[in-house]
Kinemage of the C-alpha trace (Angstrom):
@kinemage 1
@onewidth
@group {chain A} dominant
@subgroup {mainchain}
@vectorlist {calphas} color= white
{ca unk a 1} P -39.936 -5.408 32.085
{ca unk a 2} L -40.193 -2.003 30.675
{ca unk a 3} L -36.107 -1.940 30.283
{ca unk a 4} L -36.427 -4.910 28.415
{ca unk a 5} L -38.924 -4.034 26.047
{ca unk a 6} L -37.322 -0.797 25.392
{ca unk a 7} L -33.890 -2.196 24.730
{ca unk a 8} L -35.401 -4.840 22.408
{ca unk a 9} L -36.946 -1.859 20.510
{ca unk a 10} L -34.010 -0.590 19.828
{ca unk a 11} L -31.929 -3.075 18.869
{ca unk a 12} L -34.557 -4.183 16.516
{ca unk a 13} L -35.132 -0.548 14.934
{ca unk a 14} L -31.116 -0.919 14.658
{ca unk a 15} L -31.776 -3.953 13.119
{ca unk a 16} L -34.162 -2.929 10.285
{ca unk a 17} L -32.030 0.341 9.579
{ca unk a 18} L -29.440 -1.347 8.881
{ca unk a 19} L -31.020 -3.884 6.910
{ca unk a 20} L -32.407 -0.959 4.694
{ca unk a 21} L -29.080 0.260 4.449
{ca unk a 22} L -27.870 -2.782 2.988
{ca unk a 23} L -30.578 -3.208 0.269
{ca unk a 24} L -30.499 0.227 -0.868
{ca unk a 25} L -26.694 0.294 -1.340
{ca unk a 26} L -25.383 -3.154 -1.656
{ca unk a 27} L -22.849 -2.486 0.693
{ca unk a 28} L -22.396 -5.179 3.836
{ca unk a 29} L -21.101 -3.298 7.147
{ca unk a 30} L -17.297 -3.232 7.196
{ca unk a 31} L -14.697 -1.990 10.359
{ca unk a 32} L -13.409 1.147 9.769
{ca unk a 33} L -10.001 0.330 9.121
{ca unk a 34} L -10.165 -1.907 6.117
{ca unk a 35} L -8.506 -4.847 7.836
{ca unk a 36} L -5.477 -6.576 6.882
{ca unk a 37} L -5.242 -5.992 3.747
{ca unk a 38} L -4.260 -2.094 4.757
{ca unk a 39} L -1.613 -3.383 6.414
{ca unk a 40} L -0.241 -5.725 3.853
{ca unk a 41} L -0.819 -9.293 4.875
{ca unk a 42} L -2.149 -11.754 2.226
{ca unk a 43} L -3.769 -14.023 4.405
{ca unk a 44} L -5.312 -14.121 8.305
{ca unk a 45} L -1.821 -16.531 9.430
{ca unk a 46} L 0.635 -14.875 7.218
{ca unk a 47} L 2.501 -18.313 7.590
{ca unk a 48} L 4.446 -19.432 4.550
{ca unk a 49} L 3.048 -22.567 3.789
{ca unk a 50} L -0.559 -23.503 4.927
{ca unk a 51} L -1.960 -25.575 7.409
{ca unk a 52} L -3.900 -28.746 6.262
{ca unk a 53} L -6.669 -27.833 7.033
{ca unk a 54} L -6.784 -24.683 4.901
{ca unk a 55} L -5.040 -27.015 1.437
{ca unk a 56} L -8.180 -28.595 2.040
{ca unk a 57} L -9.931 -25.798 1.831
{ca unk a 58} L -8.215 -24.631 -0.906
{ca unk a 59} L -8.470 -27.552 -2.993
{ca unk a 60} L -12.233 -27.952 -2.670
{ca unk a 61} L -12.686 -24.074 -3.955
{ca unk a 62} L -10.794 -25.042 -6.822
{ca unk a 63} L -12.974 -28.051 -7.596
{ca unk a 64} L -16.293 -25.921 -7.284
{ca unk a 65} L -14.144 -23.410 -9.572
{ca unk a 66} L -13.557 -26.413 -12.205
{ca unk a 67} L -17.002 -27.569 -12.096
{ca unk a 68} L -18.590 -24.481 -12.360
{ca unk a 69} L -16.409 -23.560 -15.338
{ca unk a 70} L -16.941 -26.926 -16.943
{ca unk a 71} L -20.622 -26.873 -16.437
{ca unk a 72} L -22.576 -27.429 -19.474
{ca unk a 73} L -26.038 -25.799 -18.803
């Protein structure tokens, strides 16, 4: 029981540090090597044309673009 107590401990101190970490500087956690845009793909397929499922996507981002644009107040 101790085992567990202790490892919950830590996690949780890990937890709040890096919680800290993230309100001081603004910064989410990020992998070290900058992901695919280092390597030069666009997007997470790299297909030329995209699925239907992500045109869906797409489309609905650029109707919350529109609105927000168009928004009067």
């Amino acid at each position: 029981m101790q085992t567990v107590f202790a490892t919950f401990v830590i996690f949780l101190s890990v937890f709040v540090l890096m919680s800290v970490g993230y309100i001081i500087k603004r910064k989410s956690v990020s992998g070290s090597c900058g992901g695919l845009a280092n390597v030069g793909v666009d997007k997470a397929c790299d297909c030329p044309e995209p699925c239907d499922k992500r045109k869906a996507k797409m489309a609905e981002e650029a109707r919350a673009a529109k609105l927000q644009q168009d928004r009067i107040i």
